[in-house]
Structures are given as structure tokens and as C-alpha cells.
C-alpha positions, 0 to 999 in steps of 0.5 A, spaced: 638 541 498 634 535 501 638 528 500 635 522 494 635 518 501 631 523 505 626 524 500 624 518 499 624 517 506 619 523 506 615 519 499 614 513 504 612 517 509 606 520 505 604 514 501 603 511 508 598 516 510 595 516 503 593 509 502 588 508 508 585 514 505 585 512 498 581 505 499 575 510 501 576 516 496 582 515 492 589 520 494 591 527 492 585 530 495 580 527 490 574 524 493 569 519 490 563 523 493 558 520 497 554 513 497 549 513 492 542 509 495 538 506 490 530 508 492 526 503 488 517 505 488 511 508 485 511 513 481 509 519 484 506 525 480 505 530 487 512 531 487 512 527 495 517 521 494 522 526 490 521 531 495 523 527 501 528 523 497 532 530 496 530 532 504 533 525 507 539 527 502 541 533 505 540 530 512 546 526 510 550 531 510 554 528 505 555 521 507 549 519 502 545 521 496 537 517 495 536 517 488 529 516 487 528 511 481 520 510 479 518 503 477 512 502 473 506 504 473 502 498 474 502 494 481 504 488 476 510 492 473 513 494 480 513 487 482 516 484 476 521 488 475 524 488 483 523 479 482 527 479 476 533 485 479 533 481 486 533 474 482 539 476 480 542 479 485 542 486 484 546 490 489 544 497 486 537 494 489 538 498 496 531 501 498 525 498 495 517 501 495 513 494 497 506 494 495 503 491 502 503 484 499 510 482 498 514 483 505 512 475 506 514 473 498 520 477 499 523 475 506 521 468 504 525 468 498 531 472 503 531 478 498 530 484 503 533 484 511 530 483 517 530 489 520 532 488 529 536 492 534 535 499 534 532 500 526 527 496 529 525 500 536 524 505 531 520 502 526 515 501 530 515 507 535 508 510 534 507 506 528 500 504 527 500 496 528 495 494 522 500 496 518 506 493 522 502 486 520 503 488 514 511 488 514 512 483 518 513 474 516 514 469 521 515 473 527 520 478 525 519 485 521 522 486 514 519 494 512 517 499 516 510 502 513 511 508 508 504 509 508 497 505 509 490 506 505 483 505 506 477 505 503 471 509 506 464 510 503 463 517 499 456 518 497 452 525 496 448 529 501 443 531 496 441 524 495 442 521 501 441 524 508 444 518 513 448 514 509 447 506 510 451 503 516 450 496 512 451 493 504 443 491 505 441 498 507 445 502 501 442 497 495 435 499 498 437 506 498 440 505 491 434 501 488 429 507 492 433 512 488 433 508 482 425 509 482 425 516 483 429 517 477 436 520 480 443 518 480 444 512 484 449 507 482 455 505 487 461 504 484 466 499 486 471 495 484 468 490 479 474 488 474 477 483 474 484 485 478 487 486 485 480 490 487 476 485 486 480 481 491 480 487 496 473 487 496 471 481 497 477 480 503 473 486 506 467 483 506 469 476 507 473 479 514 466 483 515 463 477 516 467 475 521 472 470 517 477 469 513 481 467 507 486 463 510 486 460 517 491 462 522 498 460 520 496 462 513 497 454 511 491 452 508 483 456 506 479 458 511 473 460 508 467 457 509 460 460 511 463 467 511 465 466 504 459 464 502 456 471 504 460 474 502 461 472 494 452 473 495 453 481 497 457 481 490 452 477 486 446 481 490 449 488 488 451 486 481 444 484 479 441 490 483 439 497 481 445 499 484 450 496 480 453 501 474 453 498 468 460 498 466 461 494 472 466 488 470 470 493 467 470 497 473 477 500 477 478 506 483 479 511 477 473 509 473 469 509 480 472 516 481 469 519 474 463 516 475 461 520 481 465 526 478 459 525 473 454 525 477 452 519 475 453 515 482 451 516 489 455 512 492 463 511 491 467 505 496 474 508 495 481 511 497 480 518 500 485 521 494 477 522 491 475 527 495 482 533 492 479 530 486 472 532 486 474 538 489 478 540 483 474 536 478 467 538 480 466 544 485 459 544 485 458 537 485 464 537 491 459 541 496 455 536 497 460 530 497 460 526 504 465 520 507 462 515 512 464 508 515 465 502 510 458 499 510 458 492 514 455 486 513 450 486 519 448 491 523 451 493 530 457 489 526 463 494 524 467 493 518 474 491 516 476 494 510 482 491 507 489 496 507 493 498 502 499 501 502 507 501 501 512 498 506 520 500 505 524 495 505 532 494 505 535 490 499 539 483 501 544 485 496 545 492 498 553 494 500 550 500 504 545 496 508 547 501 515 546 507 510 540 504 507 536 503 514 537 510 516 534 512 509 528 509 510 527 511 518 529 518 514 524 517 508 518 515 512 519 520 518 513 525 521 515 530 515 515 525 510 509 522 511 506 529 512 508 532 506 505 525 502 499 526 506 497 532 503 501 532 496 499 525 495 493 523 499 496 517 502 493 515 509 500 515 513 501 510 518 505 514 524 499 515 529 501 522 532 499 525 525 491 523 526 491 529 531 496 534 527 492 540 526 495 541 519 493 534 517 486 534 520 485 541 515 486 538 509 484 531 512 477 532 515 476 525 514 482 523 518 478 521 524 474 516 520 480 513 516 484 512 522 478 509 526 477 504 519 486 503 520 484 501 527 479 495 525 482 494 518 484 487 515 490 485 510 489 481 505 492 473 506 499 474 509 503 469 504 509 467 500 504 465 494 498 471 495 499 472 487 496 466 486 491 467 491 489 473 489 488 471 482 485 465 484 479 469 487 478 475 482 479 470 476 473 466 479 468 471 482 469 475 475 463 478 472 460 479 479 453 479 476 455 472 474 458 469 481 454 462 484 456 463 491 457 456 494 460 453 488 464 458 487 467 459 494 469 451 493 473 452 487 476 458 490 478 453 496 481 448 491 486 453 487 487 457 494 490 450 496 494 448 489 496 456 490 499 454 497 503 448 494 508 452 490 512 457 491 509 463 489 514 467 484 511 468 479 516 472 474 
């Protein structure tokens, strides 16, 4: 039989071993299980965002877990709930889904951290550089893009052979098709929201301006400006214009072709799974094309879209929570997002994958949209901004180019003052 003092000699020797062990998983064997990353983003009904979650878990092997959490539906919900969690410091807040416009708010306000060393270089690989602009203030990047969008013109071969290169040429066409008694109606997005604002950034850019100048400190605007509010005023009291106009989003451009009601649609591609599915016969005569410019022999410059992963300033895992991120925009992920989601990815290998070019037929079309894109106005304050201009220019049928670019250029300024947090 052992002696008290040889077991307690033994007991030391045990609780030594013990202890470091106990401030990583607790002693006795019992472990506390692997870390848990918090992914913040859109609600995704594909089934995509879910899917790589659980696939960049098992690629873990047990050090993490990605707990997949749906913000709000709406743009404005999202971004709500992420400013009040960030706010207040939130340290549950580890991976979060950026709408494109945010990256510059959120670094301003040191809510999410600069990506640098190897993270960066990984980032960066093979991604394509609009979207990279995208999540990059100041010179330095804060996201890795997830996945980018672009809209392109859809229209029907039935009714339009050649599809117009130029906004002039498809009113024309409109009001001729008019005339003849046919669907002729293109949708766009006339509410008054973000997409009245994305595309008047489109046609400002393709008119080879911009809404803000170089540094993002003041309004640029100008004669582009002035074009391109009078486009939207021409097609709004034209023939082309639907009637449900001001009231009108991507979704309801989307039912409104479906209907057969239109002949051309300025949208996301996730229209064309849609009218597949919807409108069969309708879908065999459904086309895509370049956005229509502003000029002649001038190509477009749509306006991206997309998310951008960002990693939160408050995260007690923040080594975890970039290699989650590379992980869930990987080749793999991005793939599946493409094909489940219909999001445009924004790894450049991709556009030549045989499996994405299958069910993407207008790949090379997006991409080569993704290569001359433009972004919305890279600054801290963009939400007052983006309301300034949507605000202003709604109803389209009611624009007054010149004195409305004016106005927009004063609370652009005003805009440009404040901090832009808007709760």
C-alpha cells in the first residue's frame, strides 16, 4: 500500500499535468468541443450558404464549427442589425456577409479587420479586381469578395432580333413595337430604393463620369449626371416605360417578362433559372446581351453587386475566422453558389469551368460586364448618398435633369460632412 505522502506526491504530479490542459478543454477528459464561428449573411433559400458552412466545418477537422446565422431579408435589415451588434461590441459578431457598399463604413468605424500577410495574398489570388475594389478603404483591404453581380439586358428574340447596343436604340425599338401592338415594355428599376440609385450610377459612369470625384471628398457629377438623369426622364415618359414604373424592383421586372408583357428586362442573371422554371415556352425565346450604353461604340459600365466577407473587430478567434472565410469563398463554394443561387462568382478561373459555362451560358457576357463594371460611391457616408439620389430622382417620369443634379449635388455634400452611421 502506497504512503499518504506518496499519494499526494502522485496527486501533484497529476494536477500539474492537468492544469494547462484544463484552460483549453477542461480536466478529466472532458472537452469543451471546438470553437464556434458566428457567419452573419443574407438568407439563402438555394441551400448554397448552408452547404458551405457545413463543408468548411468538416475541413476544420475539429478545431471550428461555422454556425450559419440569416440576417433580414431586406439590405436595410442586414445592415441594421450588424451596426447595432458591432455598436456594442459584439464579440459573438466572427464572420459577417457585407453588402458591397459597407466595407468602407465598417473600416471607417474599426468595426471589422484589415486583412494583411498571407490572408491577403490569398484573398487576392485569382480574384477579379472590381470586385477587390469593392472591399478595399484607404489602400488597404478589409473583405475578400464572396460573390459579385452584374445586370445585363434580357430581351426576346421574337421580338427583337439584334438586341439595341444603346438606351437610344431600345426606346426606338420600344415605341416601334409599341406601334405594332406587341409587348414592348422594359423593365428596370424605377422605386424608390438602392436600384434607382445603381442605375443611375450605371449611366452616370457610362457616360464617362462619376458621382463623386477621385478621393471620394466631394461630388463630381456634372454634364455626365445631367445625361444621365435625362435617359431616365426619356424612357419614363416614353412608350417603353411600364406603367407600374415608380413601384417597380428586380422581382417585379422579373414577373413582368415572365408575363410576356415586356421585351426587355435590365437585370441579375438569377432571371434566366427563373424563367426556365416559370415560363418554358416564354424561356425559349429568352436572350441576354451587353447593358446598353450611353453612346455608340462606348461600352457600359454596370454597377456590381455582391457580398463581401469581412471578419469582426470584436471576434476572440480572429486566426479562425480568416481561414473560415478563405474556406467559404473557395473554388468549391463559390461553384455551388453559382449554380444553387445564381450568384455571379468573383474567382476568375471559374468563367472557363465547363460545369459553370453549362448552366451559365452567359458567363462570358457577365464576366466581360465584371471586367469594365463600375462601383457605387466608395465612402463612409454611401447611405446618405444613396438616398439623396433615389430620393431626388423618384418618380423617373418626374426628373428635371439640371436642377436635379444640383440638388443632389448639395446633400451629396451635406452627406459627405456627417459620419454616415445611420442606425
Amino acid at each position: 500500500m502506497a504512503s499518504s505522502s506518496g499519494i499526494r506526491g502522485l496527486l501533484r504530479v497529476l494536477l500539474a499535468l492537468c492544469l494547462p490542459a484544463a484552460l483549453l478543454a477542461g480536466c478529466g477528459g472532458k472537452s469543451g468541443g471546438p470553437v464556434t464561428l458566428n457567419w452573419y449573411n443574407f438568407p439563402d433559400d438555394s441551400g448554397a450558404l448552408a452547404s458551405a458552412a457545413t463543408a468548411c466545418t468538416q475541413r476544420s477537422r475539429g478545431r471550428y464549427r461555422i454556425s450559419y446565422n440569416k440576417l433580414p431579408r431586406t439590405a436595410d435589415g442586414q445592415r441594421q442589425q450588424l451596426v447595432r451588434r458591432l455598436a456594442a461590441k459584439d464579440s459573438t459578431v466572427d464572420i459577417m456577409g457585407l453588402d458591397v457598399t459597407w466595407p468602407a463604413e465598417f473600416a471607417e468605424a474599426k468595426w471589422i479587420l484589415p486583412w494583411t500577410g498571407t490572408n491577403r495574398a490569398a484573398a487576392v489570388r485569382d480574384t477579379l479586381e472590381v470586385p477587390l475594389r469593392t472591399a478595399t478603404w484607404k489602400g488597404r483591404l478589409y473583405a475578400v469578395p464572396y460573390n459579385t453581380n452584374t445586370q445585363l439586358l434580357w430581351y426576346r428574340k421574337d421580338l427583337v432580333p439584334t438586341p439595341p447596343s444603346t438606351w437610344a436604340e431600345m426606346i426606338a425599338m420600344a415605341g416601334l413595337l409599341a406601334k405594332q401592338g406587341k409587348p414592348h415594355y422594359v423593365e428596370i428599376q424605377g422605386a424608390q430604393y438602392e436600384g434607382l440609385t445603381v442605375w443611375f450610377n450605371t449611366l452616370v459612369e457610362s457616360a464617362g463620369g462619376s458621382i463623386l470625384n477621385a478621393t471620394a471628398t466631394a461630388p463630381r457629377l456634372g454634364p455626365p449626371a445631367v445625361r444621365a438623369a435625362s435617359v431616365m426622364k426619356t424612357l419614363a415618359t416614353s412608350a417603353a416605360a411600364d406603367p407600374s414604373l415608380s413601384n417597380q424592383m428586380e422581382d417585379q421586372n422579373r414577373l413582368a417578362m415572365e408575363s410576356g408583357s415586356a421585351a426587355f428586362e435590365i437585370n441579375y442573371p438569377f432571371v434566366y433559372p427563373s424563367m426556365k422554371a416559370n415560363n418554358p415556352t416564354l424561356f425559349k425565346q429568352f436572350r441576354w446581351a451587353p447593358y446598353p450604353g450611353i453612346e455608340k461604340g462606348r461600352p457600359a459600365r454596370p454597377t456590381i453587386g455582391g457580398i463581401d466577407l469581412a471578419v469582426g473587430a470584436y471576434t476572440r478567434h480572429s486566426a479562425f475566422a480568416f481561414e473560415a472565410a478563405l474556406c467559404l469563398r473557395n473554388r468549391q463554394n463559390q461553384l455551388t453558389a453559382a449554380l444553387k443561387g445564381g450568384l455571379p462568382p468573383t474567382l476568375r478561373p471559374l468563367y472557363s469551368d465547363p460545369s459553370l459555362i453549362k448552366n451559365y451560358p452567359f458567363a462570358s457576357t457577365v464576366l466581360s460586364a465584371l471586367e469594365n463594371a463600375s462601383i457605387r460611391p466608395k465612402t463612409p457616408a454611401y447611405q446618405n448618398v444613396s438616398i439623396a439620389i433615389s430620393h431626388t430622382l423618384s418618380p423617373p417620369n418626374g426628373i428635371q435633369p439640371v436642377p436635379d443634379v444640383q440638388k443632389i449635388s448639395g446633400q451629396i455634400k451635406d452627406a459627405l460632412s456627417s459620419k454616415g452611421l445611420i442606425p
